[in-house]
N, C-alpha and C positions, 0 to 999 in steps of 0.2 A: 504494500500500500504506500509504502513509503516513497518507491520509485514512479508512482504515479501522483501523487503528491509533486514533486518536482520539476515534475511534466507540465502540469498545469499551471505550478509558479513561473517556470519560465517561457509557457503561453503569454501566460498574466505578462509578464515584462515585454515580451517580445509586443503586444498590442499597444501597452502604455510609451512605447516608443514610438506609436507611432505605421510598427511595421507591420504588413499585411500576413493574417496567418491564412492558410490557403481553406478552405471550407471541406476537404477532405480532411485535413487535420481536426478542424472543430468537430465535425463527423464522428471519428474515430474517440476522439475525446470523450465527446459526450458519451458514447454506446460501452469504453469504460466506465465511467462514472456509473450508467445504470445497470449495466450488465457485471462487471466483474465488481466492483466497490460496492452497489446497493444487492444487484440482488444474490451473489456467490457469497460476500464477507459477512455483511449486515444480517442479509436473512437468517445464515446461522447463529447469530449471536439473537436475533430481538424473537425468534423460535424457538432457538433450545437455550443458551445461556443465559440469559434473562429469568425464565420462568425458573429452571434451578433454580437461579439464585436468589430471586425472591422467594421459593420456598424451604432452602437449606438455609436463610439470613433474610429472617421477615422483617430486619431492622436496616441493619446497616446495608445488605444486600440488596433492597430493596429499593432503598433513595437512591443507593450507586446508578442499578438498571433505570430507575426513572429518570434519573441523569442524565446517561445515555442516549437514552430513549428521546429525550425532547431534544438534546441535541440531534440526532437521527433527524427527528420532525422537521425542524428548522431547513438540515441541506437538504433535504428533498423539497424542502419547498422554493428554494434557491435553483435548484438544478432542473425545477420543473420550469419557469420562467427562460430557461437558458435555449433551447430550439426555439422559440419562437425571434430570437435576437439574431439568426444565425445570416438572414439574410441579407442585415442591416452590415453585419460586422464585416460580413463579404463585398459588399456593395462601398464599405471604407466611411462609412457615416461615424463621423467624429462620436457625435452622441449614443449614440448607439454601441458601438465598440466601448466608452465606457462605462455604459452599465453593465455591458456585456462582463469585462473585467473588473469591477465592482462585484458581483455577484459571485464571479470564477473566485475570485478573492476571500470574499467571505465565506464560501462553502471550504476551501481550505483551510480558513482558518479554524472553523468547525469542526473539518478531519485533523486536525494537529492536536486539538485541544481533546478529541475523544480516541487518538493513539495513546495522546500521553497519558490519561485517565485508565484507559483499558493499558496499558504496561505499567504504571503505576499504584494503579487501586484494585483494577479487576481481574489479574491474573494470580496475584499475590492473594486476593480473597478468595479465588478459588482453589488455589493450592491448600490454603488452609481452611476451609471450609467444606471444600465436597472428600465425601470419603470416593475412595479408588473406584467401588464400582460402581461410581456416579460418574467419574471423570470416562468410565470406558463406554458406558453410555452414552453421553455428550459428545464424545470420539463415534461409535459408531453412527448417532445423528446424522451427525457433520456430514458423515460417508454417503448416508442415505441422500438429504437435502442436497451434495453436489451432484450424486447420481441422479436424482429428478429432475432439478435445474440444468444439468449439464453443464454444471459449471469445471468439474474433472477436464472433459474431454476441452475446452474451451480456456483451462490452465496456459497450455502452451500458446494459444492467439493472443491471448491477454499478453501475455511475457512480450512477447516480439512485436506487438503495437506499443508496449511502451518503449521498449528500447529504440523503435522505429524515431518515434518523437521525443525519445530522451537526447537521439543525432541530434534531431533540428532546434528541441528548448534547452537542451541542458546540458552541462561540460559532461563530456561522456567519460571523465573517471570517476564522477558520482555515480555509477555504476557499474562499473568494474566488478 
């Protein structure tokens, strides 16, 4: 997530300079955002580890995921706004590209802020909080929801559209 994160920050740069990003690129952008980010990563977290953990930590587990959760609410509601901008951005309308990257902006800042939370607060409470064979059921979930989604077979496109546009946004030994 991280490497797509980066991607998108130096989209965000590469607009606020000014410079045209091509609408295959936003394209691609965007179909991670809702395909690998929302519905491969998130879904298994706001389906299967959420509800654990509201029920293994009805206290503290609980505000964490609601946490989450509204952050979640917020970038989708950010990223929902973003195709309809896409025309404008392509077309080189001043205004337009900046809301465009205004919104790319803040939905980042939103996934930074709920990496850091989810390596910070939510992996550490689940280590100590679910016993093992909760954590191997939450593991074969995971298995289940990418096999449904397709999101397994759809691991390796993900990779290689970011590194596609990690070439063009981002110094390519942040990914190394």
């Amino acid at each position: 997530m991280g490497d797509l994160l980066r991607v998108l920050k130096g989209m965000t740069r590469t607009m606020d300079r000014g410079e045209r990003v091509p609408r295959m690129d936003l394209e691609v952008a965007l179909d991670l955002i809702e395909n690998f980010a929302e519905k491969c990563h998130h879904t298994k977290e706001d389906k299967v580890v959420f509800p654990v953990l509201v029920t293994t930590s009805p206290t503290q587990g609980a505000f964490l995921a609601m946490r989450l959760d509204e952050g979640r609410r917020a970038g989708r509601r950010l990223v929902g706004a973003l195709p309809a901008l896409v025309d404008g951005v392509v077309a080189g309308e001043p205004s337009v590209r900046s809301q465009f990257t205004r919104l790319l902006g803040s939905y980042v800042t939103i996934l930074e802020d709920q990496l850091r939370q989810e390596d910070g607060e939510l992996l550490p409470m689940m280590d100590e909080v679910l016993p093992s064979r909760i954590t191997e059921a939450v593991s074969a979930e995971f298995s289940r929801i990418e096999r449904d989604l397709s999101c397994a077979a759809g691991h390796a496109r993900y990779e290689t559209a970011i590194h596609d546009l990690a070439d063009k946004y981002s110094h390519p030994s942040l990914f190394a």
